[in-house]
C-alpha positions in Angstrom: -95.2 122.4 106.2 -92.3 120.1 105.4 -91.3 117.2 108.0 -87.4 118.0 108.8 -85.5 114.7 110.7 -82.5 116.0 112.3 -79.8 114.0 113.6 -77.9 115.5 115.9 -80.3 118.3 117.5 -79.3 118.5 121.3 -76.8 121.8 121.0 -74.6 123.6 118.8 -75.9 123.1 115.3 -78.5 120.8 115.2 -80.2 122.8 117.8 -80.3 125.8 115.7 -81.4 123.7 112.7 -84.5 122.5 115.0 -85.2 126.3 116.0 -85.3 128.0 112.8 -87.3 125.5 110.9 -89.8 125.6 113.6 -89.9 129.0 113.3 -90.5 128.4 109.7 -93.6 126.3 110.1 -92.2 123.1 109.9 -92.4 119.8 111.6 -89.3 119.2 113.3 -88.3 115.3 114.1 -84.8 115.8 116.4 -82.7 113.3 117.8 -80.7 113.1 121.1 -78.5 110.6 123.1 -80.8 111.6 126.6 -83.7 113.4 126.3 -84.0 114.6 130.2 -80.6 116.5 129.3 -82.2 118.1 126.4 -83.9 120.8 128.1 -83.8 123.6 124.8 -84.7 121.3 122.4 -87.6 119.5 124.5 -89.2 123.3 124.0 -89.2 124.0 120.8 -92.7 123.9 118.9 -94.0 121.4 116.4 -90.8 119.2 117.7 -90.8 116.0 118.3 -88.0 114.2 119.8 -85.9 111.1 119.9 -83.6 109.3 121.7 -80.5 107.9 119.7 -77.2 106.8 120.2 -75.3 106.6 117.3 -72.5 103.9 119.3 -75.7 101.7 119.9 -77.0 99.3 117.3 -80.0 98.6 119.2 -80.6 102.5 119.7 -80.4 102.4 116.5 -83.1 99.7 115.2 -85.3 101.4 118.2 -85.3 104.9 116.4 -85.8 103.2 112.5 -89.0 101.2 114.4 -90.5 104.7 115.6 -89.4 106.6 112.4 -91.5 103.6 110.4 -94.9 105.6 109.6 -93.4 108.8 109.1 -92.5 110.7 106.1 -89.7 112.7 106.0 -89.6 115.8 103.4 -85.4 116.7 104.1 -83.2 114.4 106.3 -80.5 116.4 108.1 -77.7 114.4 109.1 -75.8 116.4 111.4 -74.3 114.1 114.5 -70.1 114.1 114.2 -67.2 114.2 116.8 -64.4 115.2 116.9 -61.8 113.8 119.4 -58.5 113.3 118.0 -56.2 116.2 119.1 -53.1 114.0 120.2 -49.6 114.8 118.9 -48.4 111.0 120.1 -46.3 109.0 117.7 -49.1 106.0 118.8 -52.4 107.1 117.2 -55.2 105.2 119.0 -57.1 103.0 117.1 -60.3 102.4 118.9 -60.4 106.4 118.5 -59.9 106.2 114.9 -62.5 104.1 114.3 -65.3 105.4 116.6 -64.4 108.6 114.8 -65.0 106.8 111.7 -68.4 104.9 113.2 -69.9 108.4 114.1 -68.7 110.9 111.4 -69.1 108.3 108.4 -70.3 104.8 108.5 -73.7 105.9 110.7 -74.8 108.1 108.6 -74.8 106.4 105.5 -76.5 103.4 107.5 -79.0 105.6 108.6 -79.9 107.2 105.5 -80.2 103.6 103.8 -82.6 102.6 106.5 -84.6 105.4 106.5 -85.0 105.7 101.7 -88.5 104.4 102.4 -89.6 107.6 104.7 -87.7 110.2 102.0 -88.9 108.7 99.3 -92.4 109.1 100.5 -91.8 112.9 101.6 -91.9 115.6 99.1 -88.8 117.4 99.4 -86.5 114.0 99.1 -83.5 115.3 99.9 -80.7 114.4 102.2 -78.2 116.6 104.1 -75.1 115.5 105.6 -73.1 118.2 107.6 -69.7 117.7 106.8 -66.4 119.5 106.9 -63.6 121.5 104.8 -61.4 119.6 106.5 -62.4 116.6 104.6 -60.9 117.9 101.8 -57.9 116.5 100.8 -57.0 119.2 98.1 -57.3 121.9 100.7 -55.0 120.2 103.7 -52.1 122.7 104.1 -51.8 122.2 107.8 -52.0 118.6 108.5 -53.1 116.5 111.9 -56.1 116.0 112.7 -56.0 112.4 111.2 -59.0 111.0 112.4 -61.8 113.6 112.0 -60.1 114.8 108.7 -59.8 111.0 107.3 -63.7 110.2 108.2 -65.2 113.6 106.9 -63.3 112.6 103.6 -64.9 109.0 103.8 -68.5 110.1 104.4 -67.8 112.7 101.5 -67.2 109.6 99.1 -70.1 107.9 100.4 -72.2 110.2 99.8 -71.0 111.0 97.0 -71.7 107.7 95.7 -75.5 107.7 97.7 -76.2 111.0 95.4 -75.5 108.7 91.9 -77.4 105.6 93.5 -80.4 107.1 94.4 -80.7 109.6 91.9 -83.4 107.7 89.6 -85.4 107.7 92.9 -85.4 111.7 93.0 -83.3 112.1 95.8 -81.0 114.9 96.3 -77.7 114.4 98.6 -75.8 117.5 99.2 -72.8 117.3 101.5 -72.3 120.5 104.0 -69.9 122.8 105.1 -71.4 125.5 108.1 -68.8 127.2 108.3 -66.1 128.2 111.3 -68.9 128.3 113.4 -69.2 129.5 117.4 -69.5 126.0 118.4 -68.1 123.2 120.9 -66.1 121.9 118.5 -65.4 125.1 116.2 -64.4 127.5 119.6 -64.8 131.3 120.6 -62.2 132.4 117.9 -64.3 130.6 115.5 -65.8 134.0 112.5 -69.4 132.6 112.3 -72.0 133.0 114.7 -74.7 129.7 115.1 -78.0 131.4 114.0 -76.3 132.6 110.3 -74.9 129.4 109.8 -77.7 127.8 110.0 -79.7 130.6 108.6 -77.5 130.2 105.3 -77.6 126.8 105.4 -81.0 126.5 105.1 -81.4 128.5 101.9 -78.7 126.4 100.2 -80.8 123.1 101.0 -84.0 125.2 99.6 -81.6 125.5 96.4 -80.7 121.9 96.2 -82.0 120.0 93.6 -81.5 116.7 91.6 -78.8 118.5 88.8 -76.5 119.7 92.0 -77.2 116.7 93.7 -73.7 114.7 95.0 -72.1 118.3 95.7 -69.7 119.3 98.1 -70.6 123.4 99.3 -70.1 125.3 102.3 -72.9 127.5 103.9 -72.9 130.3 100.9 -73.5 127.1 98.5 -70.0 127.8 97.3 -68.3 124.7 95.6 -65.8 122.8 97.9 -62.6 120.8 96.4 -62.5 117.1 97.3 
């Protein structure tokens, strides 16, 4: 049994994520803005849940306080927006920047505050769900500005979190699911939730410290930056 922090675990993804390792035997640690309005997640077995809001830095220094004495084996950063689908020639700023709070600059924060508990697991690894469409290489369509720019930022973080902490043995791995059945991917979306997540987990069993720093999507095929 492996300890498993999810960020993120309320609906869509992260949801499935808390499920299926559940179902595997592990201990599931799962975060969510409002617990009373987490009904599925509250459910699941060997779960234990969290309150967190990612916009709060008090939230924030709350959950690192209760996260203190606990080990985490793999850390699954999965918490992201996406909210910029304007065509206006004036591009909101506060937007922008929440968009980059949320998708980028969080998690890194958060995985820095929480070495201590992956360095004590066993696993040591850290997951951050990210996006193709942080790839600048494979942008043939444009738009999107904000979630596009702050998938590319927490893709160079990270990136740079995998060389750092390497001499520690941790593994980063940055994570594609997929045009997934989701809020944010849509009904037209090709991928159904449960084989996502059902792929992704076997590419996280496969991580290890010589792929650490990559950039894959859920068949642990090798993204472009």
């Amino acid at each position: 049994m492996s300890n498993i922090l999810i960020i993120g675990a309320n609906r869509g993804l992260g949801l499935e994520f808390a499920k299926q390792y559940s179902e595997l035997g592990h201990h599931v640690f799962a975060t969510t803005r409002d617990e009373s309005k987490s009904d599925q997640l509250v459910t699941i077995t060997n779960t234990t849940v969290f309150e967190l809001d990612l916009n709060k830095d008090k939230s924030i220094d709350s959950f690192i306080d209760e996260m203190s004495s606990i080990k985490i084996d793999i850390l699954i950063h999965n918490s992201g927006i996406f909210r910029d689908e304007q065509l206006s020639e004036d591009l909101d700023i506060d937007a922008w920047m929440n968009e980059m709070r949320i998708n980028a600059i969080t998690p890194i924060i958060l995985a820095r505050k929480l070495k201590q508990n992956v360095l004590e697991g066993k696993d040591k690894k850290i997951i951050f769900i990210s996006s193709q469409m942080g790839s600048i290489d494979d942008n043939y369509s444009g738009r999107f500005y904000f979630y596009r720019s702050s998938k590319s930022a927490l893709n160079s973080a990270a990136k740079s979190l995998a060389i750092d902490w390497k001499d520690k043995n941790i593994s980063v791995l940055m994570l594609h699911p997929g045009w997934v059945k989701t809020d944010m991917g849509g009904e037209s979306a090709k991928l159904e939730i449960p084989d996502s997540i059902q792929r992704m987990i076997q590419v996280i069993s496969d991580l290890n410290l010589e792929t650490s720093g990559s950039f894959v999507n859920y068949e642990g095929n090798k993204l472009e930056w």
